[in-house]
C-alpha positions as CSV (number, residue, x, y, z in Angstrom):
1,X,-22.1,-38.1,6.1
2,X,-18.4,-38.6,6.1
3,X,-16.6,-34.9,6.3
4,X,-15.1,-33.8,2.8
5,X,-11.6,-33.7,3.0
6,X,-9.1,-31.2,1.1
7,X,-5.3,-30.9,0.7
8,X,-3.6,-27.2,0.3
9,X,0.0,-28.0,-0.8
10,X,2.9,-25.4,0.0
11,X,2.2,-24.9,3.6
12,X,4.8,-23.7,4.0
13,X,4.8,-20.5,1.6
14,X,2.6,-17.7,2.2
15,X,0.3,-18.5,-0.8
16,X,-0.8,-21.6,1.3
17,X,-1.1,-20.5,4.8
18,X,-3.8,-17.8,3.3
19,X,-5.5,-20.6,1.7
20,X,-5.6,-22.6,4.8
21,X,-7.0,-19.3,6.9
22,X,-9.4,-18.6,4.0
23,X,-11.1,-22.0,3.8
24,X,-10.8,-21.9,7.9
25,X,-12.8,-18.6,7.9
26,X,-15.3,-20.2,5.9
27,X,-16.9,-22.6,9.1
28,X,-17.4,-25.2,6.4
29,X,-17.5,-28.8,8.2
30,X,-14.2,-29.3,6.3
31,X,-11.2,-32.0,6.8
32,X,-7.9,-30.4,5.8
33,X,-4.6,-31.4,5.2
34,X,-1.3,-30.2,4.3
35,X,1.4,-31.0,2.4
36,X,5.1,-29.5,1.7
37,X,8.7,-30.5,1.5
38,X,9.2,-29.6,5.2
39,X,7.6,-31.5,8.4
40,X,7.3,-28.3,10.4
41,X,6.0,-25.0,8.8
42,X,3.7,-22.4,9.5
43,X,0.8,-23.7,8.0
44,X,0.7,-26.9,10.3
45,X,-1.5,-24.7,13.1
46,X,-4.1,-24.5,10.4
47,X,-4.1,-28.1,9.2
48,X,-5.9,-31.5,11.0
49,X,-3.0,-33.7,9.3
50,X,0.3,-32.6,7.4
51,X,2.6,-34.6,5.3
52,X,6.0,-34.0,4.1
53,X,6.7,-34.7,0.1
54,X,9.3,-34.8,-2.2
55,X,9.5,-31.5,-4.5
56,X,6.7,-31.9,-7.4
57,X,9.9,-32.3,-10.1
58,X,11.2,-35.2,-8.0
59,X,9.8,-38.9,-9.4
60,X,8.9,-39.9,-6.2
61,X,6.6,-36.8,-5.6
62,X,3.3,-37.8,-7.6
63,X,3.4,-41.9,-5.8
64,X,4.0,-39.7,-2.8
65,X,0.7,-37.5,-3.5
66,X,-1.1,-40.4,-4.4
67,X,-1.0,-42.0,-1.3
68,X,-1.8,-39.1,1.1
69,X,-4.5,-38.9,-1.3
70,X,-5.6,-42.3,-0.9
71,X,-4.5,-43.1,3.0
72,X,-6.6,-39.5,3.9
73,X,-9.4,-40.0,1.7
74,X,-8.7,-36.9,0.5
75,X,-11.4,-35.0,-2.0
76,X,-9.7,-31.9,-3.8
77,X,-6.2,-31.0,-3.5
78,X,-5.4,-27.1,-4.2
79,X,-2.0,-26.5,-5.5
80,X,-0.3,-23.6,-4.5
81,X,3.0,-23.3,-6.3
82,X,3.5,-23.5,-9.8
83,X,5.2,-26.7,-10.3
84,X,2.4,-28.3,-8.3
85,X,0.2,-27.3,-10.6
86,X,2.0,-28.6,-13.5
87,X,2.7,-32.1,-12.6
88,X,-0.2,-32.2,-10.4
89,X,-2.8,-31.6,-13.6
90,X,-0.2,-33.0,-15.8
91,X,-0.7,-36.5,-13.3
92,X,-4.5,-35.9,-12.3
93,X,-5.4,-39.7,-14.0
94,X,-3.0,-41.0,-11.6
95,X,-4.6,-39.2,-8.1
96,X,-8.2,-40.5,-6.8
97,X,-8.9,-36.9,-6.1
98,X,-9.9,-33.6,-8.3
99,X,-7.2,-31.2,-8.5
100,X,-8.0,-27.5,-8.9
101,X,-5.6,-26.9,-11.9
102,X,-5.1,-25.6,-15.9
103,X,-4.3,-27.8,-18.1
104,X,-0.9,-29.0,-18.1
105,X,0.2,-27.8,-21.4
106,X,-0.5,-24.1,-20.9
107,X,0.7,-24.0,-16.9
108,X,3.9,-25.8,-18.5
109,X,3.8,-22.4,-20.7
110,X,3.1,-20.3,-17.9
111,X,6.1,-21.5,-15.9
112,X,9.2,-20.7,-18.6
113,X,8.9,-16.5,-19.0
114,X,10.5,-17.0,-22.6
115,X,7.9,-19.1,-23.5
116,X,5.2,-17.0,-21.6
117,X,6.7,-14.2,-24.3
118,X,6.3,-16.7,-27.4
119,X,2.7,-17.9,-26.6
120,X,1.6,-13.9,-26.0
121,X,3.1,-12.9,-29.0
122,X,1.3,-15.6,-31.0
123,X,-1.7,-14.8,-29.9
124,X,-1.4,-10.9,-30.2
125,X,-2.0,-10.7,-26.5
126,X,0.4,-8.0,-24.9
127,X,3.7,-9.1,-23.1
128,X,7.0,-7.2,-22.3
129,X,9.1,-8.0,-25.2
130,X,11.7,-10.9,-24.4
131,X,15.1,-11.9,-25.9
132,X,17.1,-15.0,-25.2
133,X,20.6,-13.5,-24.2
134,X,22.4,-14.9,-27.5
135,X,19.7,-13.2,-29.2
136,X,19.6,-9.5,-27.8
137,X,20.2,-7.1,-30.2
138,X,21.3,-4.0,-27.7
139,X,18.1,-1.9,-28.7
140,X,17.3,-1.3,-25.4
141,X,18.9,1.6,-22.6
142,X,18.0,-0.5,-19.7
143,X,17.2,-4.0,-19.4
144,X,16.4,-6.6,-16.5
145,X,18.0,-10.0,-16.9
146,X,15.8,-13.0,-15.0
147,X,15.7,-16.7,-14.7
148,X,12.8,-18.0,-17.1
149,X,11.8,-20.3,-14.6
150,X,11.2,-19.0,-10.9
151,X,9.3,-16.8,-8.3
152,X,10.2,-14.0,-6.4
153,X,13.6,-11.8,-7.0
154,X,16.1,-14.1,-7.3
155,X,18.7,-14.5,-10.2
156,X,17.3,-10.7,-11.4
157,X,20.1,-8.7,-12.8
158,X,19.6,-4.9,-13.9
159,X,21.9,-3.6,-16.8
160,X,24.5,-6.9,-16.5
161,X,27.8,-6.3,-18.3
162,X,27.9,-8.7,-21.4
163,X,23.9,-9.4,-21.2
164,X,24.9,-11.9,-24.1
165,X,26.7,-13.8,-22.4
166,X,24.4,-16.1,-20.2
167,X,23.0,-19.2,-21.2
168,X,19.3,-19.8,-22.6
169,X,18.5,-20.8,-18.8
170,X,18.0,-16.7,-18.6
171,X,16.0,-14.1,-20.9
172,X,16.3,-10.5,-21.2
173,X,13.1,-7.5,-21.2
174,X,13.4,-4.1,-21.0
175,X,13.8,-2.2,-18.0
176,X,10.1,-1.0,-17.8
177,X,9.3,1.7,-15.0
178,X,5.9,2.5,-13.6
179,X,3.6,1.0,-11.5
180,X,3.3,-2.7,-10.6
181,X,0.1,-3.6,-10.0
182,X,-1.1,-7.4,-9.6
183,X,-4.9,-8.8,-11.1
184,X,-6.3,-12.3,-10.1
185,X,-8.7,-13.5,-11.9
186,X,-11.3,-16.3,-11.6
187,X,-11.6,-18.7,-14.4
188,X,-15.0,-20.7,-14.5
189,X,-15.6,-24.5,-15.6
190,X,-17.3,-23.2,-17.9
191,X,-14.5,-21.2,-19.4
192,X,-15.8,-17.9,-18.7
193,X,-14.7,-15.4,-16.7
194,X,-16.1,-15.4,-13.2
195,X,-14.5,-11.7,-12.3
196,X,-11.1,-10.0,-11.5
197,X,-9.6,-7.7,-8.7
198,X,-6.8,-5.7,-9.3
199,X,-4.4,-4.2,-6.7
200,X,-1.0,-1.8,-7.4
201,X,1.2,-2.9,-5.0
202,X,4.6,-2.6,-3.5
203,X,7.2,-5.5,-2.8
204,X,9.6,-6.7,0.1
205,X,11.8,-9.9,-0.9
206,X,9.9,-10.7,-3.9
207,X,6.7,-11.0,-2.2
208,X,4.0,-8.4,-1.6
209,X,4.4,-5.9,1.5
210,X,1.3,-3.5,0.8
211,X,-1.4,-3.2,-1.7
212,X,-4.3,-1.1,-3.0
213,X,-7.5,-1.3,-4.9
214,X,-7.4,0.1,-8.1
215,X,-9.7,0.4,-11.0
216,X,-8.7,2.7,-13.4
217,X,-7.7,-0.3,-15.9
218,X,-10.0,-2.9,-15.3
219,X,-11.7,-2.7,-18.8
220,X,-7.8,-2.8,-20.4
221,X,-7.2,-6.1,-18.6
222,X,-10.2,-7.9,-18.9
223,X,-9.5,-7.3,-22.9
224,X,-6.3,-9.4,-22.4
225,X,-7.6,-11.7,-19.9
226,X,-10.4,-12.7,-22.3
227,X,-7.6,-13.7,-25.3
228,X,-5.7,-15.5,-22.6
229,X,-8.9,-17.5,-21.9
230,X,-10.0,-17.6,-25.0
231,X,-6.9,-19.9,-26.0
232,X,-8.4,-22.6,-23.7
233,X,-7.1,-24.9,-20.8
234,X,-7.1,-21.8,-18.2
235,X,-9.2,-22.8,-15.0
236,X,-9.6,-21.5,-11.3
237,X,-7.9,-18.5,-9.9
238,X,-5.0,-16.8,-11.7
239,X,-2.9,-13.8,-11.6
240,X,-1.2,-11.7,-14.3
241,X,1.6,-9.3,-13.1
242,X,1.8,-6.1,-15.0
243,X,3.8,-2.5,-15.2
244,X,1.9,0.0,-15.8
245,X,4.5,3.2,-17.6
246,X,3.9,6.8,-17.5
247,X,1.4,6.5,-20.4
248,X,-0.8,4.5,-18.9
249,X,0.4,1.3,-20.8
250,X,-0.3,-2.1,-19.7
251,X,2.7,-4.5,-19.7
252,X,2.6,-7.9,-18.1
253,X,5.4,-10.0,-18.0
254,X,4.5,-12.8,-15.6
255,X,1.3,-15.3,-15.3
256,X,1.2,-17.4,-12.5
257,X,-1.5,-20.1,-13.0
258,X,-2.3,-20.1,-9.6
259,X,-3.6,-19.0,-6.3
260,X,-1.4,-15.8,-5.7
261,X,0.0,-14.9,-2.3
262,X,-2.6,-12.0,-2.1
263,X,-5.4,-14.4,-1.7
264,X,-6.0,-13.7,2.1
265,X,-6.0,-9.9,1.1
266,X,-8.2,-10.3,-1.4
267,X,-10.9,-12.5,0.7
268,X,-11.5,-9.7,2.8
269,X,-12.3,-7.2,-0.2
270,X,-15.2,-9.6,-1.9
271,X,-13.1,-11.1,-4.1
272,X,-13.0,-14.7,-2.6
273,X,-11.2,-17.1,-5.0
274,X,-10.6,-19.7,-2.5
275,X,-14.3,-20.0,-1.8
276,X,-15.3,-19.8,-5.3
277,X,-12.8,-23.1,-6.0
278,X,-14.6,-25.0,-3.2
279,X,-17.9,-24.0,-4.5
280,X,-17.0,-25.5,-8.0
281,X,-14.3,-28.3,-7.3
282,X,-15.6,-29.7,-3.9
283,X,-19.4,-28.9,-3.4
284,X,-20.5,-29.0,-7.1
285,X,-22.2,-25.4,-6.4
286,X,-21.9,-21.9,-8.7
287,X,-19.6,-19.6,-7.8
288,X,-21.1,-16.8,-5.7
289,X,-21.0,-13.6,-7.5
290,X,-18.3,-11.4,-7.4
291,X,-18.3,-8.0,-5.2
292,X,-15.8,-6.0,-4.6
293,X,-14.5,-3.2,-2.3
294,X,-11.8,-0.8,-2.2
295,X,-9.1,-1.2,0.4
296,X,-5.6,-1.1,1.2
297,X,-3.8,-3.5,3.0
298,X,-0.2,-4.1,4.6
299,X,1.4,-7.2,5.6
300,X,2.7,-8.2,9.0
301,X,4.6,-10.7,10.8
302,X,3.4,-13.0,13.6
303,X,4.4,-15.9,15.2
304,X,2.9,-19.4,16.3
305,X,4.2,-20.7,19.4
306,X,4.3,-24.1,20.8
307,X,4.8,-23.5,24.8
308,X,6.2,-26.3,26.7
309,X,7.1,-28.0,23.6
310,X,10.5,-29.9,22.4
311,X,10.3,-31.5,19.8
312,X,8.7,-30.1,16.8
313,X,8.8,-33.6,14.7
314,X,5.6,-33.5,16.7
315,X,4.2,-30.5,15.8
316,X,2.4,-31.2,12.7
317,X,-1.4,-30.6,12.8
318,X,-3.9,-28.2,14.9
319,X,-4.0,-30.5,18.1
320,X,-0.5,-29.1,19.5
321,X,-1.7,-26.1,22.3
322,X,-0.4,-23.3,20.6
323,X,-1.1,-19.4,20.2
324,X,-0.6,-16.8,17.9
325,X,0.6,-13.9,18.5
């Protein structure tokens, strides 16, 4: 029988490299390939072919996809940044593969922050109240000003003189202090949900440094989680973002409909999301039952290196000698 093949997009980022290391660890007789707007990454170690694509807003990006798809055969393809998973699922009659996505319309929700806001609050789900900057009214003592669109850090202001003045391309919340903590949560195909981890954690450039187990709001969440589903067009592994104040109030204010960049973390603590998308999307199985640990974890850096070699143009799958170290 001809080896299934997958494609992880975003090798790049560190959302991908943990799903390449996670479907790795599983000794599955896998074929894998990569995708991302740069030839050489840090995900090409990990990958038996890699292809460089336009960025997923780009018109030439889904006839791009479509013929990796096609020229490697390729099975399921595993978004791993949000855009992807937009034009990706809002494109899947277009790609001869399955693609482990929501629904177009809510991931196109999930993406804008402001509109994140709108879709909570119609639902009476919780969300951290959000202004457009022409529309704040000054009620609050501190606020954050963010891009609606975006990952990480970037563009965040705290208490900007003249909030009102920035364009509609921004939105306004209050300031909330507490603890950040971060739940993923596994969507079935059935629309149920599969189970949830969540983990307070602390932040480095946007991006998770170290994390922790935690528990103590677990019933709180899945409560929200379940109206979230409950809406429809949610599938696969997810991750709400939340503060949690000195009352012990839950605030999100960012869904990522998505693999999140704690996915390696979480792997080793029995809550395997990768695996339970292969299970489902690839090998037509159930899920295997969620069962999880306490832990803490903190990140570090490594390198892959490429002795002897010149030119990394040709360093773009796992037949290059390398090490890591």
């Amino acid at each position: 029988m001809e080896k299934k093949t997958v494609l992880v997009t975003g090798t790049g980022g560190n959302v991908g490299q943990g799903v390449l290391r996670n479907i790795l660890s599983l000794g599955l007789d896998l074929r894998i390939v990569g995708t991302d707007v740069s030839a050489f990454t840090a995900g090409n170690h990990l990958c038996d072919a890699t292809h460089v694509v336009p960025y997923s807003y780009d018109a030439a990006y889904i006839p791009a996809m479509a013929k990796i798809i096609d020229d490697e055969k390729v099975d399921l393809v595993i978004p791993t940044t949000d855009y992807e998973i937009y034009y990706l699922s809002r494109h899947q009659s277009q790609l001869n593969a399955v693609v482990a996505a929501s629904d177009a319309d809510i991931s196109q929700k999930y993406l804008d922050k402001y509109l994140t806001f709108l879709h909570h609050q119609s639902l009476g789900i919780p969300f951290a109240q959000s202004w457009l900057p022409k529309d704040y009214n000054g009620s609050q003592q501190n606020i954050i000003l963010k891009p609606r669109e975006g990952r990480g850090s970037r563009g965040i202001l705290i208490n900007p003189a003249n909030p009102t003045q920035f364009g509609d391309d921004c939105m306004i919340q209050p300031l909330h202090q507490g603890r950040e903590i971060t739940t993923a949560f596994y969507v079935r195909k059935d629309g149920s949900l599969h189970g949830l981890l969540t983990m307070e954690r602390e932040l480095s450039n946007g991006a998770t440094s170290k994390s922790k187990v935690i528990r103590e709001f677990d019933g709180a969440l899945e409560k929200i989680i379940q109206k979230m589903i409950a809406h429809g067009g949610l599938k696969g592994s997810l991750n709400l973002q939340s503060i949690v104040d000195s009352e012990n109030n839950i605030i999100p204010f960012e869904v990522n409909c998505r693999i999140s960049g704690t996915n390696s973390i979480r792997h080793n603590l029995g809550f395997q999301d990768v695996k339970y998308t292969l299970q489902e999307y690839l090998l037509g199985q159930q899920p295997d039952a969620v069962h999880t640990i306490d832990g803490i974890a903190i990140r570090l850096l490594y390198d892959v290196i490429y002795p002897n070699a010149t030119d990394e143009t040709q360093l773009n799958n796992n037949q290059h000698g390398h090490l890591v170290y």
